[in-house]
C-alpha positions as CSV (number, residue, x, y, z in Angstrom):
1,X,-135.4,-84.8,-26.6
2,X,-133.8,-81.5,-26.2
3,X,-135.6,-79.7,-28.5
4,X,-139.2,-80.7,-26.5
5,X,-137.2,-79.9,-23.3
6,X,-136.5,-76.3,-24.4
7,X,-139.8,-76.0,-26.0
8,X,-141.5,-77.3,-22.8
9,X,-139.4,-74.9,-20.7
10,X,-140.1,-72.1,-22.8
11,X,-143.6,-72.3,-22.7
12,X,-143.1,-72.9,-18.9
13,X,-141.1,-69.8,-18.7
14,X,-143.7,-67.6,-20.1
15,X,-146.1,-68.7,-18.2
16,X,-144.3,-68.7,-14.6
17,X,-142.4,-65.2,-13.7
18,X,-140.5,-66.5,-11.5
19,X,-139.0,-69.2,-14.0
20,X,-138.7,-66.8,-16.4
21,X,-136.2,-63.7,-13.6
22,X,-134.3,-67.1,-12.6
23,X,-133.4,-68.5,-15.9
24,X,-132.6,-64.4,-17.0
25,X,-130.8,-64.2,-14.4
26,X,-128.7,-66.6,-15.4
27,X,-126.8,-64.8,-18.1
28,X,-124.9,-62.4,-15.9
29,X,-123.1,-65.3,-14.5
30,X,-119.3,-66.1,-14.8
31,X,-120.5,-69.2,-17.6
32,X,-123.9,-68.3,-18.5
33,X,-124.1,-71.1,-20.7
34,X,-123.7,-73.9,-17.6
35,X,-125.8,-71.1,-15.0
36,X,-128.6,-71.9,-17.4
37,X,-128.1,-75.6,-17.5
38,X,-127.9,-76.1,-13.3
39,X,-131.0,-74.0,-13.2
40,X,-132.8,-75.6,-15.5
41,X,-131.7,-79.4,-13.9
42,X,-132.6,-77.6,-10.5
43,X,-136.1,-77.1,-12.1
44,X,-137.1,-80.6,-14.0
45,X,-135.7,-79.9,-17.4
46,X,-133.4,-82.2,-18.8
47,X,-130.8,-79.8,-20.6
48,X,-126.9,-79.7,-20.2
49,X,-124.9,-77.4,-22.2
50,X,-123.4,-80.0,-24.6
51,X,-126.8,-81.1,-25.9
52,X,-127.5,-76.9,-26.0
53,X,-124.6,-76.8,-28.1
54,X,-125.6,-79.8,-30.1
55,X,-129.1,-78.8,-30.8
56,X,-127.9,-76.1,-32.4
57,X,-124.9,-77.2,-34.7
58,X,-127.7,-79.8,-36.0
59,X,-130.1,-77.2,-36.6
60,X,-127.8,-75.3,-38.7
61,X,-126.9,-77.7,-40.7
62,X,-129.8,-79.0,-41.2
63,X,-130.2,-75.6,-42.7
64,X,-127.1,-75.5,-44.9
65,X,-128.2,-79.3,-46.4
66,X,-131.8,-77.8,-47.4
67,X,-130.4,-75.3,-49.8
68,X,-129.3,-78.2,-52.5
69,X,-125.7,-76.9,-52.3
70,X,-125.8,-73.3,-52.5
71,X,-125.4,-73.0,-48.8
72,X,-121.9,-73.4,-48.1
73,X,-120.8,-70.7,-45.5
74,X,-123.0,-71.2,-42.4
75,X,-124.2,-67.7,-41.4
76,X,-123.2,-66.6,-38.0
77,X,-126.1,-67.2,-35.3
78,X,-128.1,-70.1,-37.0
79,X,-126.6,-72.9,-34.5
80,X,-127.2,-70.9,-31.0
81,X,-130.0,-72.8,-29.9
82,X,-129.1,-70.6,-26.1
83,X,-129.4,-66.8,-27.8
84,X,-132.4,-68.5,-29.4
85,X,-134.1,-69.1,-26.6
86,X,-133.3,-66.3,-24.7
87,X,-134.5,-64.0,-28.0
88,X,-137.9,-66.0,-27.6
89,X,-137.9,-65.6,-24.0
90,X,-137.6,-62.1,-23.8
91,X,-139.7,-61.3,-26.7
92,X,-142.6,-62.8,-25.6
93,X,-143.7,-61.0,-22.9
């Protein structure tokens, strides 16, 4: 679920500028990480920073299980599902 939810807010977000400044905004905040949460709650998306974190430990590895063993050191920056995001955000436009 939370990888449509992202998906859906990232297409959202690149369509709706306002969206888009909000949730960028977002990352100046004290805790970016629940900023971004409450804001996307505030706007119909379903995310909460465990499942962010979650998303993102499963992705990577998921990653490390595809390399038949050879992948044993996780490389920093595969399981930030929230830089992931914001790197698809911000390069979009």
């Amino acid at each position: 679920m939370i990888e449509r939810e992202l998906e859906r807010l990232l297409a959202d977000a690149k369509q709706d500028l306002t969206l888009k400044n909000a949730l960028l905004r977002t990352r100046s905040e004290a805790d970016p990480t629940e900023a971004f949460c409450a804001c996307c709650r505030s706007n119909g998306y379903q995310i909460t920073p465990g499942e962010l974190f979650a998303v993102g430990m499963t992705a990577g590895d998921a990653k490390l299980r595809s390399v038949n063993g050879g992948g044993v050191t996780p490389i920093d920056g595969w399981d930030d599902a929230y830089e992931h995001f914001f790197a698809s955000l911000i390069w979009s436009s």
